[in-house]
C-alpha positions as a Markdown table, in Angstrom:
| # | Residue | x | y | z |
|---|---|---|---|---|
| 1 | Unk | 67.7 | -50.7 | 45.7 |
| 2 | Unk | 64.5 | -49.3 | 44.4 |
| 3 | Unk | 64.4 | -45.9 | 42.9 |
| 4 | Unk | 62.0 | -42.8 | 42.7 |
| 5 | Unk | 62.5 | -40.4 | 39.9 |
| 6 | Unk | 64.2 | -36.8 | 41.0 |
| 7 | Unk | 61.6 | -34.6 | 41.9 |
| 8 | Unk | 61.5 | -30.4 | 42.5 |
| 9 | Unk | 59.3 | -27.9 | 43.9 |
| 10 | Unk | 59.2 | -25.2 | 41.9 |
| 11 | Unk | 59.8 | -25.7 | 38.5 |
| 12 | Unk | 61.4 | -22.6 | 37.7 |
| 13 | Unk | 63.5 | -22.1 | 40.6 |
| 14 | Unk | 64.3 | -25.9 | 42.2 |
| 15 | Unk | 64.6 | -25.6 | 45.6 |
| 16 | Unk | 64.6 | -29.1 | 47.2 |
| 17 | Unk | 64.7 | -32.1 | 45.3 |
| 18 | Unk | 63.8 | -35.6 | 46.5 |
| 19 | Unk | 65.2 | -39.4 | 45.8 |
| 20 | Unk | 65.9 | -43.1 | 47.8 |
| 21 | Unk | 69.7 | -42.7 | 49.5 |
| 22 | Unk | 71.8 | -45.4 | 47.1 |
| 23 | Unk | 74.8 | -45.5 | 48.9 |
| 24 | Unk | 75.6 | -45.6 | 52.4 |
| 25 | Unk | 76.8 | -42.3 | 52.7 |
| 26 | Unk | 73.7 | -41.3 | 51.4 |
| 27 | Unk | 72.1 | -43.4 | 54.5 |
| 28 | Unk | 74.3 | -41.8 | 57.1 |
| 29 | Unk | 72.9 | -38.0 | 56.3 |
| 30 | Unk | 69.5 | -39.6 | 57.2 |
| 31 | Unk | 71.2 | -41.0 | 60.2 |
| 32 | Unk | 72.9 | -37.9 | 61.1 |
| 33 | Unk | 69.6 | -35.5 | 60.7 |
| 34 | Unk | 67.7 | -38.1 | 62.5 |
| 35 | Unk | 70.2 | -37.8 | 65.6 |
| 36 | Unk | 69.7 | -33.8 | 65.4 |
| 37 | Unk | 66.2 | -34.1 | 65.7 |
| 38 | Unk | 65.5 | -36.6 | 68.2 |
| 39 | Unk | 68.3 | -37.0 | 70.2 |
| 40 | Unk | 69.4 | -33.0 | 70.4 |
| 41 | Unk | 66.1 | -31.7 | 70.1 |
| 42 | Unk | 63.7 | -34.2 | 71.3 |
| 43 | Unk | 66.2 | -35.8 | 74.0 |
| 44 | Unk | 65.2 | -38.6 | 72.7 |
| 45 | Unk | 67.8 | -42.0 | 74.7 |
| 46 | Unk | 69.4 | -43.7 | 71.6 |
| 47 | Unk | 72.9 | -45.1 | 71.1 |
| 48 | Unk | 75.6 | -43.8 | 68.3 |
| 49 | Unk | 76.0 | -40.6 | 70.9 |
| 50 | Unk | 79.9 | -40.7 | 70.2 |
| 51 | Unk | 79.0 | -40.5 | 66.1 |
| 52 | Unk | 76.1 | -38.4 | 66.2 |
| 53 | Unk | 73.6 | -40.9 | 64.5 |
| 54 | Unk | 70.4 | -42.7 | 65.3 |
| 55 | Unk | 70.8 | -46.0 | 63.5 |
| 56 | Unk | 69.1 | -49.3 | 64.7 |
| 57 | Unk | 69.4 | -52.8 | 63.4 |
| 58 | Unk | 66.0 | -52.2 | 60.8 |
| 59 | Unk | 68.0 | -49.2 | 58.6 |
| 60 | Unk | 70.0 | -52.1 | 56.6 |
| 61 | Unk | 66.7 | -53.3 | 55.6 |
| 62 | Unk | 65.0 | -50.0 | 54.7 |
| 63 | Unk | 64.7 | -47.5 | 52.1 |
| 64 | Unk | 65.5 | -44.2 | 53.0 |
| 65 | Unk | 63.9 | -41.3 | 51.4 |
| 66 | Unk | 65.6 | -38.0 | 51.2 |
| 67 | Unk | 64.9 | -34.5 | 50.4 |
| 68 | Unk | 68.0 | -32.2 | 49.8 |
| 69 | Unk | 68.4 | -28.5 | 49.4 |
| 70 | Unk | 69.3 | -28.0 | 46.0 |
| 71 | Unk | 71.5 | -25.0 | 46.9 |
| 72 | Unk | 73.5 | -26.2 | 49.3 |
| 73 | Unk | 73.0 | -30.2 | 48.8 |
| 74 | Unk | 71.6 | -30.6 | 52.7 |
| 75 | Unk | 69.3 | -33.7 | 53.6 |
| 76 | Unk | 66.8 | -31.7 | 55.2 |
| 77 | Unk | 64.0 | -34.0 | 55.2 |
| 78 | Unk | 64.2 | -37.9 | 55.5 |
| 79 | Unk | 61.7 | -40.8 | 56.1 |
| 80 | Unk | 62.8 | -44.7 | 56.5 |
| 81 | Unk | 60.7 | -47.1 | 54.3 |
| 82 | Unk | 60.1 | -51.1 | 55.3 |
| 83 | Unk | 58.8 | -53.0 | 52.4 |
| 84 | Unk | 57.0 | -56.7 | 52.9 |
| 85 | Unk | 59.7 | -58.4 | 51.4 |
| 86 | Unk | 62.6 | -56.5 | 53.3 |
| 87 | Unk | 60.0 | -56.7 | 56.5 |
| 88 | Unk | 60.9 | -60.6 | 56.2 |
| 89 | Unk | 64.4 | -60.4 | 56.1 |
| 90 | Unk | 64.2 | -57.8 | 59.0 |
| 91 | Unk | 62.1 | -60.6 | 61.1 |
| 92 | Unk | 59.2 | -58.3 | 61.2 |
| 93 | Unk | 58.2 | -54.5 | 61.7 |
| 94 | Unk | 59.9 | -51.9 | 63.6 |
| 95 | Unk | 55.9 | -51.0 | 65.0 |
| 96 | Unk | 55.6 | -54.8 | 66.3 |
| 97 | Unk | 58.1 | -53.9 | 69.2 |
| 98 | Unk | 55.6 | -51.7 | 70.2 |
| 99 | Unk | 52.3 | -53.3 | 68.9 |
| 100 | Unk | 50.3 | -56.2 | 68.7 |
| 101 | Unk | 49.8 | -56.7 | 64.3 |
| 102 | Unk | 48.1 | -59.9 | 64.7 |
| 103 | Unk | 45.2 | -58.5 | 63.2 |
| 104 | Unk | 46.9 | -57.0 | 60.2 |
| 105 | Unk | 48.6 | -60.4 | 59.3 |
| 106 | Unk | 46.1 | -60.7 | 55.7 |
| 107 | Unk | 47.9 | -57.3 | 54.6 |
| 108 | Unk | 51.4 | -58.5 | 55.3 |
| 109 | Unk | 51.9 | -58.9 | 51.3 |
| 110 | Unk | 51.7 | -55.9 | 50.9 |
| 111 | Unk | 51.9 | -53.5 | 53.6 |
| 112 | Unk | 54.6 | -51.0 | 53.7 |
| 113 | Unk | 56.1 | -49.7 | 57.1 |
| 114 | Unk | 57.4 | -46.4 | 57.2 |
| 115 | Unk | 59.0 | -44.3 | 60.0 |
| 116 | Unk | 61.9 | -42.1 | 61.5 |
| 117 | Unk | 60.3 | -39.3 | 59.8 |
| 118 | Unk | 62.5 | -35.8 | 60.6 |
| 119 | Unk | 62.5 | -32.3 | 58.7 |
| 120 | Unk | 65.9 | -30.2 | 59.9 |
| 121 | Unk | 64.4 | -27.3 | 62.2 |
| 122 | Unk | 65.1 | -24.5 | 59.6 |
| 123 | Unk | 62.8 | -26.2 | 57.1 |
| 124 | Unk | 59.8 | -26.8 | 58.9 |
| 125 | Unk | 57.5 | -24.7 | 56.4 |
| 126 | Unk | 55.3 | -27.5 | 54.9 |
| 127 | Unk | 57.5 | -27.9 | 51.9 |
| 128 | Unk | 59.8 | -30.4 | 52.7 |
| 129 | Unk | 57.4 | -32.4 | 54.4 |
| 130 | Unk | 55.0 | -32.3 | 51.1 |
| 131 | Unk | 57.9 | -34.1 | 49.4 |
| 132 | Unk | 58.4 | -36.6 | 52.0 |
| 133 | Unk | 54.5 | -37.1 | 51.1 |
| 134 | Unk | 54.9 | -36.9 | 47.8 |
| 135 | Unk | 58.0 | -39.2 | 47.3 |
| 136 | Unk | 56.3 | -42.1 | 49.6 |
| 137 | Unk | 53.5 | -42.0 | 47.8 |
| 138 | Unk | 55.2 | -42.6 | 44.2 |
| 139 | Unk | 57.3 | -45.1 | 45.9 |
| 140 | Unk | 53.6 | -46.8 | 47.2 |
| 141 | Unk | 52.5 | -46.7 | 43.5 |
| 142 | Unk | 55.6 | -47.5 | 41.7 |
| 143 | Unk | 56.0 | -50.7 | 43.1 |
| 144 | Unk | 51.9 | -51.6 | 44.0 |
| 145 | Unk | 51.4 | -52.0 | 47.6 |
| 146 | Unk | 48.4 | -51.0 | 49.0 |
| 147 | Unk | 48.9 | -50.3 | 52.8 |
| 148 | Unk | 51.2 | -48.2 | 54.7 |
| 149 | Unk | 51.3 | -48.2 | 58.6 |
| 150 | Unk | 53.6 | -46.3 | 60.8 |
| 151 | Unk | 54.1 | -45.1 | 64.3 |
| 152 | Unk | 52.6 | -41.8 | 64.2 |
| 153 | Unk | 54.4 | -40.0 | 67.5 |
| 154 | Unk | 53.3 | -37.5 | 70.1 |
| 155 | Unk | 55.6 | -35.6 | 72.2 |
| 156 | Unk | 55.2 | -36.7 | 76.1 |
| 157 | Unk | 57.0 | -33.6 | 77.3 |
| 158 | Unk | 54.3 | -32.2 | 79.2 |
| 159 | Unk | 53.5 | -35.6 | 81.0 |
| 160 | Unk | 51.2 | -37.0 | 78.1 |
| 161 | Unk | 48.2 | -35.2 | 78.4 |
| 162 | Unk | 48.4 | -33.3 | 75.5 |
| 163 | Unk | 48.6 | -37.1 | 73.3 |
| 164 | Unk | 45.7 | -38.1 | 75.5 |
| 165 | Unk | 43.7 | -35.1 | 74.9 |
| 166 | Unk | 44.5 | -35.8 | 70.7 |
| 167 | Unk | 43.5 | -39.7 | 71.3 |
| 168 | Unk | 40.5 | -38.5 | 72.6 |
| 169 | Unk | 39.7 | -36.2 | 70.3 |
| 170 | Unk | 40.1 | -38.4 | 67.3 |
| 171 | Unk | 38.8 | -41.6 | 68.6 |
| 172 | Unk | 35.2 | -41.4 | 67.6 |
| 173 | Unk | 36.0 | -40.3 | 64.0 |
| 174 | Unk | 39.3 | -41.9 | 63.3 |
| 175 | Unk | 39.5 | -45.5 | 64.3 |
| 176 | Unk | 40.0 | -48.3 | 61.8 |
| 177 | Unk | 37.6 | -50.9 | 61.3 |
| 178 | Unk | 37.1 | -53.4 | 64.6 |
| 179 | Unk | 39.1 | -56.5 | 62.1 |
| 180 | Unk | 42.2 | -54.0 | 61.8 |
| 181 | Unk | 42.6 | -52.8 | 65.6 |
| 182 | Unk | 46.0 | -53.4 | 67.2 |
| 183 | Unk | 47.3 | -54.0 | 70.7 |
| 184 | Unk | 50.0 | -52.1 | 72.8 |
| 185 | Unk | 52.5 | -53.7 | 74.5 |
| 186 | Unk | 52.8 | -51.1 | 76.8 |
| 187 | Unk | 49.7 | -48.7 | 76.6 |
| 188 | Unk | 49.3 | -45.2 | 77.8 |
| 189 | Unk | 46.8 | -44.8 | 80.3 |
| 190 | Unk | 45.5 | -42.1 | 78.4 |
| 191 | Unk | 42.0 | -42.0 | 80.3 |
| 192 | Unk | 43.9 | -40.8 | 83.5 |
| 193 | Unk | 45.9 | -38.2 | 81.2 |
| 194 | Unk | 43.2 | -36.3 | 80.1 |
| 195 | Unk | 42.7 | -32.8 | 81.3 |
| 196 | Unk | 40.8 | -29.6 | 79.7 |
| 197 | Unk | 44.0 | -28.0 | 78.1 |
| 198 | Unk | 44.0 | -27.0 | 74.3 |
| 199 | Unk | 45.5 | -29.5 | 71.7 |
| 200 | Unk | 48.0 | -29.0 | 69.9 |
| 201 | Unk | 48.1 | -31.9 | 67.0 |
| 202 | Unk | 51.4 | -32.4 | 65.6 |
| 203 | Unk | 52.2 | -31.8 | 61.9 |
| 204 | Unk | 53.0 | -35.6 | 61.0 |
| 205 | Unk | 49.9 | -36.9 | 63.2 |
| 206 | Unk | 47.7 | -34.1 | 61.1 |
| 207 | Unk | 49.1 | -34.8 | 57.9 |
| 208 | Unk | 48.4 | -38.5 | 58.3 |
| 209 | Unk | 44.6 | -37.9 | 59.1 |
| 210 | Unk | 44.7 | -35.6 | 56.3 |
| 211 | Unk | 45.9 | -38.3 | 54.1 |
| 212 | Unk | 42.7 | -40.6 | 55.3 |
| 213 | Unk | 44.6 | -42.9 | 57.7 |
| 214 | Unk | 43.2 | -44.8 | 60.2 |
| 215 | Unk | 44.0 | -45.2 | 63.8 |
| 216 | Unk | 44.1 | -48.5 | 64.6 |
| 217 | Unk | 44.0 | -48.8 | 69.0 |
| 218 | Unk | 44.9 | -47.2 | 71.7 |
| 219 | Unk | 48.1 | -45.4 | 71.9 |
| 220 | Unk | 51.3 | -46.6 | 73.1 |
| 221 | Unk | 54.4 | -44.8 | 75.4 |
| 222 | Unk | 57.7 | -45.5 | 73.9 |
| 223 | Unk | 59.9 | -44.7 | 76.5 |
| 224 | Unk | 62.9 | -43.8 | 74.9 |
| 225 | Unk | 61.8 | -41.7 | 72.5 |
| 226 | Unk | 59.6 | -40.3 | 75.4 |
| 227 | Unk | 56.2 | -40.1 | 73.0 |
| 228 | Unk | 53.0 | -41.6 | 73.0 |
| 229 | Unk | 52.8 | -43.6 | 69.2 |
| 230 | Unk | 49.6 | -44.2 | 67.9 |
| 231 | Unk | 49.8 | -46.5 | 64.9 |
| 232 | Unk | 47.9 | -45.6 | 61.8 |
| 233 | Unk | 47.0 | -47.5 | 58.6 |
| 234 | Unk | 46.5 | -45.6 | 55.0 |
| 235 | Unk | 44.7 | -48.2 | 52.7 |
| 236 | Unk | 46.0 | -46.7 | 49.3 |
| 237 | Unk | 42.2 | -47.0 | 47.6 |
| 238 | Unk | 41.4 | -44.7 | 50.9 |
| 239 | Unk | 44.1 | -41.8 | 49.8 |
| 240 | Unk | 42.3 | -38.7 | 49.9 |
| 241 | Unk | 41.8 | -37.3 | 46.2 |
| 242 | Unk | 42.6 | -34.1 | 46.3 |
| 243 | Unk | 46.2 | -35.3 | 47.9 |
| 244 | Unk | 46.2 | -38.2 | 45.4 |
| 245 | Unk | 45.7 | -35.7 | 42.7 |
| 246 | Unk | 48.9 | -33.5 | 44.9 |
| 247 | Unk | 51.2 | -36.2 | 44.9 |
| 248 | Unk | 50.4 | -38.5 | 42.1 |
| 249 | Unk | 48.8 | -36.6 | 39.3 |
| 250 | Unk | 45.5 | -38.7 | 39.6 |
């Protein structure tokens, strides 16, 4: 199991620290916040319902990054990590049951998947999901992969016209290069979704752009999770400096 050095936020006062679960145990508080968040507040349809976690056949495979409250030792923040090699054994990426990656297939060596991404709803200030940041970045560093996709999601709660609104919004200044674009497998007719309402961009979806990720297609509707997913691509030698600088010290 890789490793990531402890790390706090304040120095003087640590508040929440942040490491790779190395025990199963471990994995099951990610499991168990994960099923808090999407399944009691989302309403997301997933099984484990009698146990109270969201697990699928990809979390053996995965790292699983957590950020505790130091006080009272509480995963409060958690992100799931695919690495290439582990992508193998897993028989692919969790995104490819959604998308088309038959045009990312030269990065495969060393493109990182991550996902499941969750902050408990009494943490939501930006500092837990700085350390989320934070901790995958080190993890991209420590072990020298250069690209990180995920499914970055968008409530469909109000029909899907706020995602379609944020797709086409972004489109124009956002989209990867033509060589990197992906495929649905079952697309969101965004163009009939869109209406004149006021956007409202979701912290994980900001935080990625933030980052300088790139959209790579048109988004897709996962149907049990009930979100539109658009799937994003963060070349590490596209990082955005002041964040690399945040994270990594650089």
């Amino acid at each position: 199991m890789l490793q990531l050095q402890p790390q706090i936020l304040h120095k003087e006062k640590p508040k929440f620290s942040v490491n790779l679960a190395r025990t199963e145990s471990e994995v099951r508080e990610a499991q168990k916040l994960r099923y808090k968040v999407f399944a009691e507040e989302m309403g997301a349809k997933m099984p484990g319902r009698e146990e109270r976690i969201d697990q699928d056949r990809y979390d053996f495979y995965c790292d699983h990054l957590l950020v505790r409250d130091a006080d009272t030792n509480e995963v409060v923040g958690t992100y799931r990590i695919l690495s290439p090699e582990q992508a193998v054994k897993a028989g692919g990426y969790y995104s490819e049951g959604e998308f088309d990656l038959s045009r990312l297939e030269d990065l495969r060596a060393s493109l990182v998947e991550v996902g499941r991404s969750c902050v408990h709803p009494d943490y939501r200030d930006g500092g837990v999901i700085t350390l989320l940041w934070a901790g995958m970045a080190q993890y991209m560093v420590n072990n020298n992969y250069d690209y990180l996709i995920g499914c970055a999601s968008i409530s469909m709660a109000d029909g899907g016209h706020n995602a379609a609104n944020i797709f086409n919004n972004i489109k124009s200044d956002s989209m990867s290069p033509a060589e990197w674009r992906v495929t649905p497998n079952c697309a969101l007719p965004y163009e009939a979704l869109i209406d004149q309402a006021d956007v409202f961009v979701p912290p994980l979806v900001k935080g990625y752009l933030r980052l300088g990720s790139y959209v790579c297609g048109d988004p897709a509707w996962d149907p049990d999770f009930n979100t539109a997913d658009l799937l994003v691509l963060l070349p590490m030698s596209r990082l955005n400096k002041r964040y690399a600088k945040h994270f990594l010290g650089k």
